[in-house]
C-alpha positions in Angstrom: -168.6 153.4 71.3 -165.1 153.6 72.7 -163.1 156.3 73.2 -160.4 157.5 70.5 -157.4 156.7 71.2 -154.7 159.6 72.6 -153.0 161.5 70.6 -149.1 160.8 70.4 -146.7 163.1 72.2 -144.3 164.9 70.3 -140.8 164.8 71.2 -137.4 166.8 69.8 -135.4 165.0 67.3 -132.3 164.4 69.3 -134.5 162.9 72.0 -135.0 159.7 69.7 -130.9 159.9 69.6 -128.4 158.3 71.4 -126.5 161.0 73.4 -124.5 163.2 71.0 -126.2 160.9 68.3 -126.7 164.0 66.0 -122.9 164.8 64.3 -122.7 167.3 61.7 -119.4 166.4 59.3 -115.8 168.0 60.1 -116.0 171.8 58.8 -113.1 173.9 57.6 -109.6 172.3 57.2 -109.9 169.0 59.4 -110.7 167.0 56.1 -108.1 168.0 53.5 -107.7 166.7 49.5 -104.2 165.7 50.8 -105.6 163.1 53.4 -106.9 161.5 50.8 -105.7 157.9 49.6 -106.2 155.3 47.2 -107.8 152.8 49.4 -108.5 152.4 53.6 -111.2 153.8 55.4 -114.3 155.4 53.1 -115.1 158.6 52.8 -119.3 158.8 52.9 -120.4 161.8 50.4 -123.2 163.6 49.7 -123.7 160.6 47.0 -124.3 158.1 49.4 -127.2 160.1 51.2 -129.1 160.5 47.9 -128.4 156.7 46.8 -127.8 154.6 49.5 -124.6 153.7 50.9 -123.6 151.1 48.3 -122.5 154.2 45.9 -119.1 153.5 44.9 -116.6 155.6 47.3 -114.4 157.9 45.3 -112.1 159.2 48.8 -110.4 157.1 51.7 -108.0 157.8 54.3 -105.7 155.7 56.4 -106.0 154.1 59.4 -104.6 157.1 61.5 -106.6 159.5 59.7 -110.1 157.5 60.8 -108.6 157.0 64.3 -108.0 161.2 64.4 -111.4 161.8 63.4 -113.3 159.1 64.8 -116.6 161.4 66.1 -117.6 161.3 62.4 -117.1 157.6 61.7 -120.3 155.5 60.7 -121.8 152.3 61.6 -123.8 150.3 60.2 -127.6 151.2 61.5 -126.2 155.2 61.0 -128.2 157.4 58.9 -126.7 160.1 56.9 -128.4 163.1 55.3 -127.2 165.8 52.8 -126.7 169.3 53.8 -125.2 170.4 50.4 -126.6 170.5 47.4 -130.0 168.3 47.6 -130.5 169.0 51.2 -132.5 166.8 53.1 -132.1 163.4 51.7 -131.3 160.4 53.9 -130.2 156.8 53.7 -129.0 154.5 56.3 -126.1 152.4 56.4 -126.5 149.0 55.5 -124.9 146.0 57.8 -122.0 144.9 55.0 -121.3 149.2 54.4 -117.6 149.8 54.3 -115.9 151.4 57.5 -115.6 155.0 57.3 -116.4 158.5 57.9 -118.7 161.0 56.4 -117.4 164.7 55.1 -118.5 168.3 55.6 -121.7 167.7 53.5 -123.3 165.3 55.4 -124.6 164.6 58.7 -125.1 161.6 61.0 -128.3 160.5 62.6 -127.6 157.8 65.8 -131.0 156.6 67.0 -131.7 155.1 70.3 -133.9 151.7 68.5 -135.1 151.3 72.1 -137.6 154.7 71.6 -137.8 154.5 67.7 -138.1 152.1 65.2 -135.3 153.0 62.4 -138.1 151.8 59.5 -140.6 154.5 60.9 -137.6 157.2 61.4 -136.9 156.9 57.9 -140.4 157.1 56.4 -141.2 160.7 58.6 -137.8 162.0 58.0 -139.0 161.8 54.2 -142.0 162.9 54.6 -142.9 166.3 52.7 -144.3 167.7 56.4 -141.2 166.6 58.3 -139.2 167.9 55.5 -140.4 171.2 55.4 -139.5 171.6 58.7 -136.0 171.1 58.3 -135.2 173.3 55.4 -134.6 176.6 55.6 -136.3 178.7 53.0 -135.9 182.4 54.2 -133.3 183.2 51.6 -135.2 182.1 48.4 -134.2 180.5 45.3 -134.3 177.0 44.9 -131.4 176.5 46.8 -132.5 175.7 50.1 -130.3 175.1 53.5 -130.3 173.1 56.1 -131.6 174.9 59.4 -129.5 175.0 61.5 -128.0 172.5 64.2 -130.3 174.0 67.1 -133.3 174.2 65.8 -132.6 170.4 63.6 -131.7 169.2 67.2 -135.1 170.5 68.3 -137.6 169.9 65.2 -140.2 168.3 66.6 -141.3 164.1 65.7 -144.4 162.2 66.9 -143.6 159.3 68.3 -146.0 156.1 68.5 -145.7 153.5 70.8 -143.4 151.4 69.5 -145.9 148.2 68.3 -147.5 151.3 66.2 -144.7 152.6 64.6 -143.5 149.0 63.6 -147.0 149.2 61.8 -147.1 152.0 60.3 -143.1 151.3 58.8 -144.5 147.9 57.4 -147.5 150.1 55.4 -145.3 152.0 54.5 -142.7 149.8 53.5 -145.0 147.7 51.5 -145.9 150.7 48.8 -142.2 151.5 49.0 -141.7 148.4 47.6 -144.4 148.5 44.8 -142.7 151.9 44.1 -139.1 150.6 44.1 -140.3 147.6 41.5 -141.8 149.9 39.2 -139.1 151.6 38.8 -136.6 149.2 38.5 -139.2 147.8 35.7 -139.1 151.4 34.3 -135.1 151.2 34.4 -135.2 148.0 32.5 -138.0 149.0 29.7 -136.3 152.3 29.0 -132.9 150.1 28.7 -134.2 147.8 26.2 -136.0 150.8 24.7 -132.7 152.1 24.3 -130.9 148.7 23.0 -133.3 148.1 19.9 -133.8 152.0 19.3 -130.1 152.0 18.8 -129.9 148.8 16.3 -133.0 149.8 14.4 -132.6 153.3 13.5 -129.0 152.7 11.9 -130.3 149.1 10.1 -127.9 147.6 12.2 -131.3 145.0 12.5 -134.0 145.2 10.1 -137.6 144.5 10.5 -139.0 141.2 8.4 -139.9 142.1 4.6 -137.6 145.2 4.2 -134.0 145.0 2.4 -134.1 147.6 0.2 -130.7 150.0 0.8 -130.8 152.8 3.0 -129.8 156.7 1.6 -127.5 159.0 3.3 -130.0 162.5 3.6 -129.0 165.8 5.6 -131.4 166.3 7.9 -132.5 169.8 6.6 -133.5 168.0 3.7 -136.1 165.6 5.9 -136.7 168.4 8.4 -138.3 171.9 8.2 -138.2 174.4 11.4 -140.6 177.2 12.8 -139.6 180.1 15.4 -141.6 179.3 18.1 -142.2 182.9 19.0 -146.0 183.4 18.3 -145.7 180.6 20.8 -144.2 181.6 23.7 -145.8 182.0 27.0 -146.6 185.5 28.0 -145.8 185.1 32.3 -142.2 184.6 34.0 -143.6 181.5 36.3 -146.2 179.1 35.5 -149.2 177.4 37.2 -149.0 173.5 38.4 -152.4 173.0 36.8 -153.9 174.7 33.7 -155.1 174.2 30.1 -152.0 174.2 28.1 -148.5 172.7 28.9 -145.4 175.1 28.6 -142.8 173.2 27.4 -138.6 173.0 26.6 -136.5 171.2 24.7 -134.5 170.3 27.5 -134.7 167.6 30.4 -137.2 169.3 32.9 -139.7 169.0 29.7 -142.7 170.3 31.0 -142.6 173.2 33.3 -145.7 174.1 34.1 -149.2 175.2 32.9 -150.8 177.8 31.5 -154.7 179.1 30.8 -153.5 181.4 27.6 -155.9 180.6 24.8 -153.9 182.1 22.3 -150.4 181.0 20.6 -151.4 177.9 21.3 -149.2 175.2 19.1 -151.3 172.4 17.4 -149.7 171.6 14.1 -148.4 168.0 16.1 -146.5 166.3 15.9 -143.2 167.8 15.7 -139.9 167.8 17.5 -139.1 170.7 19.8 -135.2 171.3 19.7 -132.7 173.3 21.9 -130.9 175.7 19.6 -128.1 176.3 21.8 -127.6 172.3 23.3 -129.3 170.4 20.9 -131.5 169.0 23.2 -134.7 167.7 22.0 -138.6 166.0 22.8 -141.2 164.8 20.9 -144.0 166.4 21.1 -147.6 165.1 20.1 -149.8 167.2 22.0 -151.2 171.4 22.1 -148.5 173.5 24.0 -146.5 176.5 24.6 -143.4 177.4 24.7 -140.7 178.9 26.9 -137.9 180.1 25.3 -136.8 181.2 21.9 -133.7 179.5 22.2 -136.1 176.8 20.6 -136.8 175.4 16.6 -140.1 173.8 15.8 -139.3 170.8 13.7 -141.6 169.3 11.3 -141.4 165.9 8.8 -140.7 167.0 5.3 -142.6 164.3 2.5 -141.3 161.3 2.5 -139.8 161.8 6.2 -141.3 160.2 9.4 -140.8 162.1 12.3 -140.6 159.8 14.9 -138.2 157.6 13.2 -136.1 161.1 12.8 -136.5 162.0 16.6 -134.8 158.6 17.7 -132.2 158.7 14.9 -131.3 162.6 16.4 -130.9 161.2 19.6 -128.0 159.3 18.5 -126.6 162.4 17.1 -123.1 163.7 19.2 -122.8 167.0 18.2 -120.0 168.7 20.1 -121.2 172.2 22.0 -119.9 174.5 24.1 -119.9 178.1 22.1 -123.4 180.3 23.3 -124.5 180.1 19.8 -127.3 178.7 17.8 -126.6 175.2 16.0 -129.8 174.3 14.0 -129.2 176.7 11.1 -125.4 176.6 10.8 -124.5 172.8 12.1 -126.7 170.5 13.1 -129.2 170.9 10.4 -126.7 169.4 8.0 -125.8 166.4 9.7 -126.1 163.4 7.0 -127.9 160.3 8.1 -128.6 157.3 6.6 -132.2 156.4 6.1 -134.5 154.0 5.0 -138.2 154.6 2.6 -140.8 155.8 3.9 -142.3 152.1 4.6 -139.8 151.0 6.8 -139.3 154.2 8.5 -142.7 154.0 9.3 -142.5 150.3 10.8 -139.5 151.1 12.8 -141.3 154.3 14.4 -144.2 152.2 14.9 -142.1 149.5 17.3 -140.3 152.4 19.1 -143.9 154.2 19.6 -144.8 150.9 21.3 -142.1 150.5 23.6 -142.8 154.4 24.6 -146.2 153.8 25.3 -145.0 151.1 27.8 -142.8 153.3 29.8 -145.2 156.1 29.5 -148.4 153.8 31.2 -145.5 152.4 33.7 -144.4 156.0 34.5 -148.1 156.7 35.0 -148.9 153.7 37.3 -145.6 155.3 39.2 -147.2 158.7 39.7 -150.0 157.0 41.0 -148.8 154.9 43.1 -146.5 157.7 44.4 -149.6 159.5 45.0 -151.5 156.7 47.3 -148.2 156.8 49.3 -148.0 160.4 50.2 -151.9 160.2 51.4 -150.6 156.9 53.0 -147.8 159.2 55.1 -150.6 162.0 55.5 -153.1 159.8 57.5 -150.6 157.4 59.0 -148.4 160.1 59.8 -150.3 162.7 61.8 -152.4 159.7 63.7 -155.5 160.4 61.8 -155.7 157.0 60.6 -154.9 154.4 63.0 -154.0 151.0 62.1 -156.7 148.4 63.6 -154.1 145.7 64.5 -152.5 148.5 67.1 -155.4 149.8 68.7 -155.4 147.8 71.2 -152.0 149.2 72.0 -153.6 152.1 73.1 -156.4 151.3 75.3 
């Protein structure tokens, strides 16, 4: 049996750099709204860390400006990473990226590509471990820093030999891709999701066999609403796995779990609706709920509620006052709708097309999954790839 292979030194972060490859963007007033001008040299934001330098640029400055602060332009091969905001994300600059310079929210990352492969250097920079390491946590919140410039200079990386690490990137790489084309399949289900939603629940289009004329209905009239307060969840933060979902009206959805058997909703379907944005989800499953900023929506006879759920999301109410709108607006919006029937049929092809982002979204989380176990083994060496073991002996 032989021997396993060595274990791969660990090196500081500015060791894989070239020398003063590590440039944190131009604090205090060397960057000022009045250098700014309609076109010349790009201005890299914290935008372009999060998704990817293509982002359109929104800031340039002249010629003499990029000369004055030439220590912060970026080349192509240059990684830049957020330190406002998002902290922590990272893209690199592409080959046909504009000329430019980044700003005080960013920093830029020069390897040395004779000691590290960029491919690897951007999988382990993203990694959750590596990640954690260059946050700073100590003052709470969600809000998290970057640590600071010593202590990022000196954060520790394994390094492969390089054969290795060009392996382990082209793992990697691979489920990236699988990831990237599920979600660009997601992207383009939810858009035509979005596209025939939009025709069918106006009768712009109608389905075959119906023609009968649609009638204009408040929706208080096709609605009714509960308080969801015998529903609310009794704790302040909420478990990552448990019996019963806590939910809110608004984007983040589903914030957590809880093991309370009682107050448990079950009358679903229904709509759960924001009463101060307007926000809203549909909502087939047992739950809890959050906040009592919420209405509990329910079909009336004659109503179909998921028909009314992608009507509502058409629905531009304006808001801005802190007050309650189901009662005293939003409830008497008029809409035109359809019978029963055709309600029915319509809700039956949107349900379809939600089902398909919904399975999509769940291959996504899975295949998300396999690639954070992929980083965990690759990663740390405890899986070696076969093809570079020879490398090491």
């Amino acid at each position: 049996m032989s021997a396993p292979p060595p274990p791969w030194p660990q090196v500081r972060l500015n060791e894989v750099c070239i020398p003063r490859g590590l440039v944190r963007g131009p604090f205090g007033g060397t960057l000022k709204k009045s250098d700014f001008v309609n076109s010349g040299y790009q201005v890299y934001e914290q935008r372009h860390a999060i998704r990817g330098s293509a982002a359109p640029a929104r800031y340039f400055v002249t010629g003499r400006k990029f000369l004055q602060m030439k220590r912060f332009a970026v080349n192509a091969g240059d990684f830049i990473v957020s330190c406002s905001g998002t902290i922590g994300r990272i893209s690199q600059i592409s080959e046909v990226a504009p000329r430019g310079i980044i700003n005080q929210a960013l920093l830029k990352i020069t390897l040395d590509t004779d000691i590290i492969d960029s491919r690897y250097f951007r999988n382990y920079f993203r990694w959750e471990t590596f990640q954690n390491r260059i946050l700073d946590r100590t003052q709470g919140g969600a809000m998290h820093n970057l640590v600071g410039m010593p202590i990022f200079k000196s954060t520790l990386i394994a390094l492969p030999p390089t054969r290795e690490q060009m392996g382990i990137a082209e793992a990697l790489e691979d489920t990236n891709s699988s990831i990237e084309t599920l979600q660009q399949l997601i992207a383009k289900k939810e858009a035509i999701k979005q596209a025939v939603m939009q025709q069918l629940v106006i009768g712009k289009t109608r389905l075959s066999g119906f023609t009968g004329e649609w009638e204009p209905r408040r929706l208080t009239d096709l609605l009714s609403y509960e308080q969801p307060g015998p529903f609310l969840v009794r704790t302040s933060t909420q478990l990552k796995n448990g019996r019963v979902p806590v939910l809110t009206a608004g984007k983040t959805f589903l914030l957590g779990y809880t093991n309370e058997s009682d107050g448990v909703y079950r009358a679903h379907p229904v709509i759960i609706f924001d009463d101060f944005t307007t926000a809203s989800q549909f909502v087939d499953f047992d739950f809890k709920a959050k906040s009592s900023a919420m209405k509990i929506l329910s079909a009336r006879s004659g109503a179909n509620l998921r028909f009314l759920y992608e009507r509502m999301q058409l629905i531009k109410l304006p808001v801005g006052d802190h007050k309650r709108y189901w009662i005293s607006e939003y409830s008497r919006q008029t809409i035109d709708v359809p019978e029963l029937k055709e309600q029915e049929a319509i809700a039956e092809v949107l349900k379809d097309c939600t089902d398909e982002i919904r399975s999509l979204r769940l291959r996504l989380s899975k295949a998300c999954a396999v690639k954070q176990g992929m980083m965990q083994e690759l990663l740390t060496g405890r899986t070696r790839l076969p093809v570079m073991e020879e490398v090491t002996t």
